[in-house]
Phi, psi and omega in degrees: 000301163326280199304337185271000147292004163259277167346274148010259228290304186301326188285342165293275202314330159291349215248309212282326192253059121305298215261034184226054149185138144230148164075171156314313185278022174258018217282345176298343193302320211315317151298347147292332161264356167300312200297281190331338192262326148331305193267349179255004143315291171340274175323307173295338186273319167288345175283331177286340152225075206257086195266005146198184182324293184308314182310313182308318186262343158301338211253302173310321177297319177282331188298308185338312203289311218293329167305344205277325196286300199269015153295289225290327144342268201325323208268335176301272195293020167289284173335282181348295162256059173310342191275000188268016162291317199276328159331113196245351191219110168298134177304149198289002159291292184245045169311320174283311195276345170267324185289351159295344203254332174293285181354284198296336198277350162278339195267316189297318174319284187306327183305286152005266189333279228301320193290322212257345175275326188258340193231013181308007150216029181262144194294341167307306162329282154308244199004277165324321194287313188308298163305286205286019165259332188268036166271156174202144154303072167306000000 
């Protein structure tokens, strides 16, 4: 059930930022995908270090916070730009800001794993996990 709230939560987030850009006139995407590369930098630098379950979920707790602002960024410009749902190829504006966002949406992925194999039962954790699957991108 955990892995699949993880699993879930990565595939938004790889997803919302496919699907948030084309052309010249996205010039608005490009700091929503700075900030998302920011933030799951972030996240992967407190889970290494992190030495137990409170840590962990303090680390979870702030991506929640820094996650709920930038869905909701992502759902403006979803609205915004309706034709980038279909999209499959980031437009060649941002191309340089998605090949910065694969790397870290990898460190960041495995940091995901590392929480829930070493701290995936401590009750802080869950908790912590529980608010952040329920921000979600309507």
């Amino acid at each position: 059930m955990r892995k699949a709230v993880v699993i879930a939560f990565v595939c938004a987030l790889a997803l919302s930022a496919v699907s948030c850009g084309k052309g010249g006139k996205y010039a608005d995407v490009k700091p929503v995908l700075n900030e998302q590369s920011e933030m799951m930098a972030s996240f992967a630098a407190q889970i290494e270090k992190a030495t137990n379950g409170k840590e962990a979920a303090a680390a979870i707790d702030s991506l929640a916070g820094k996650q709920e602002k930038l869905m909701a960024q992502m759902k403006a410009l979803s609205e915004k730009y309706p034709e980038m749902k279909s999209s499959t190829e980031p437009p060649e504006e941002l191309k340089e800001e998605m090949a910065r966002l694969e790397p870290v949406a990898a460190k960041f992925s495995q940091a995901m794993m590392t929480v829930m194999q070493k701290y995936g039962n401590d009750p802080a954790v869950q908790e912590a996990m529980k608010k952040m699957s329920a921000i979600k991108m309507e």
